[in-house]
C-alpha positions as CSV (number, residue, x, y, z in Angstrom):
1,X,98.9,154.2,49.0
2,X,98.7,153.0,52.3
3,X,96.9,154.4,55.8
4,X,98.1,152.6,59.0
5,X,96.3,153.2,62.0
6,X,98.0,152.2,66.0
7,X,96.0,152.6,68.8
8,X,97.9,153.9,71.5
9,X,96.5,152.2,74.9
10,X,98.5,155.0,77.1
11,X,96.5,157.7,75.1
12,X,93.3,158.0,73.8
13,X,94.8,158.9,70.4
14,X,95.6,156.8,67.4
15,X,99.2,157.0,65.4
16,X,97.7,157.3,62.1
17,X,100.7,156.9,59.4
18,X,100.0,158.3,55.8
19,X,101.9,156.7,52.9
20,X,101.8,158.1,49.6
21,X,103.8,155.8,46.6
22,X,105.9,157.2,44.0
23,X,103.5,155.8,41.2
24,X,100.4,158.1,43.0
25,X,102.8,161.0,43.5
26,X,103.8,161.1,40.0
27,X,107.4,162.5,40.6
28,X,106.5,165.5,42.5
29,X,108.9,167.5,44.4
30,X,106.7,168.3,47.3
31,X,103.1,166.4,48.8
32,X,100.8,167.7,51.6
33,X,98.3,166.3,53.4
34,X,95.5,168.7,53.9
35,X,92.5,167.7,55.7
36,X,89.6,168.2,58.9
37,X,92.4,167.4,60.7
38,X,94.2,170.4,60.2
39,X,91.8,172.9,59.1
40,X,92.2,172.5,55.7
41,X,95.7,174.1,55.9
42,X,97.5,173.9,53.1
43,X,100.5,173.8,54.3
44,X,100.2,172.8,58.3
45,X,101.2,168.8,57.6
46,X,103.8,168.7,54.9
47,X,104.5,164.6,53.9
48,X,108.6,163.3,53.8
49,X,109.7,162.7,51.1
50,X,111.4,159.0,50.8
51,X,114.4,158.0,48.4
52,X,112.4,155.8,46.6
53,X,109.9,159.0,45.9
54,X,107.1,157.7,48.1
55,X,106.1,160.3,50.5
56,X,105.4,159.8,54.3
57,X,103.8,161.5,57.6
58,X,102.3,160.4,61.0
59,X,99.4,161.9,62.4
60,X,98.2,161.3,66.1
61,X,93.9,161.6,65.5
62,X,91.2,161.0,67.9
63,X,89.7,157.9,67.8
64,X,85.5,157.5,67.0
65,X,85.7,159.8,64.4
66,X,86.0,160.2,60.6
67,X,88.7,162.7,59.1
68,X,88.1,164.2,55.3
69,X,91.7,164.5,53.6
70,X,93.2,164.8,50.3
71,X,96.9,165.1,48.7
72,X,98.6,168.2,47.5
73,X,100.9,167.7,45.3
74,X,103.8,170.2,44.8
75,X,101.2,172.9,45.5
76,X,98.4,172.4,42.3
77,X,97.9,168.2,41.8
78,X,95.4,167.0,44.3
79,X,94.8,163.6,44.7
80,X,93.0,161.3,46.9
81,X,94.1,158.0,48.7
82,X,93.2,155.1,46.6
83,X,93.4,153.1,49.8
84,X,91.0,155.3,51.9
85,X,88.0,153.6,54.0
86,X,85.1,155.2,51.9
87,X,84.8,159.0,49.8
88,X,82.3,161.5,50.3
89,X,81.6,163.9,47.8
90,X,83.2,167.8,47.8
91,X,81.0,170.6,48.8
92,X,82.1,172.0,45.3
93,X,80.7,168.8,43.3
94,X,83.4,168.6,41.3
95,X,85.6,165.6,43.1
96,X,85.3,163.6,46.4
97,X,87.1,163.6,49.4
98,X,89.1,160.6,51.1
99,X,88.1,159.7,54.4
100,X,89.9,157.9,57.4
101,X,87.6,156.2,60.1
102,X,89.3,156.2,63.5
């Protein structure tokens, strides 16, 4: 897993790129990103899907701020990115949530 981050000095937004291997997306046939960032939709920021299985997406975020995400994997595996800048825990108390600093 892998989260690149390019500040854009045109825009005060940064080109945050998502990348999800085929070893963390254990040969699913769909992956979602589902986060703050998109009000926990679902299905709002579907991820490509690579030849080599990995999945892929690019999200423009505001910068000085911290986003809570997690993977949806083809609709019932969630995961979270092993790769993320820290985890905070679920209001549900059961898992934790990824989180991207901006």
């Amino acid at each position: 897993m892998s989260i690149k981050k390019q500040y854009l000095k045109s825009k005060s937004v940064c080109k945050v790129t998502f990348t999800l291997p085929e070893e963390s997306a254990k040969h699913a046939e769909s992956a979602n990103i589902v986060g703050e960032f998109n009000d926990w939709g679902i299905y709002t920021t579907p991820m490509k899907k690579l030849k080599n299985g990995s999945f892929i997406v690019t999200i423009d975020l505001e910068p000085n701020r911290e986003y809570q995400f997690r993977y949806l994997l083809d609709d019932q595996i969630w995961e979270n990115d092993l790769e993320a800048d820290k985890y905070v825990p679920t209001p549900y108390g059961d898992s934790e949530n990824s989180v991207v600093v901006i």
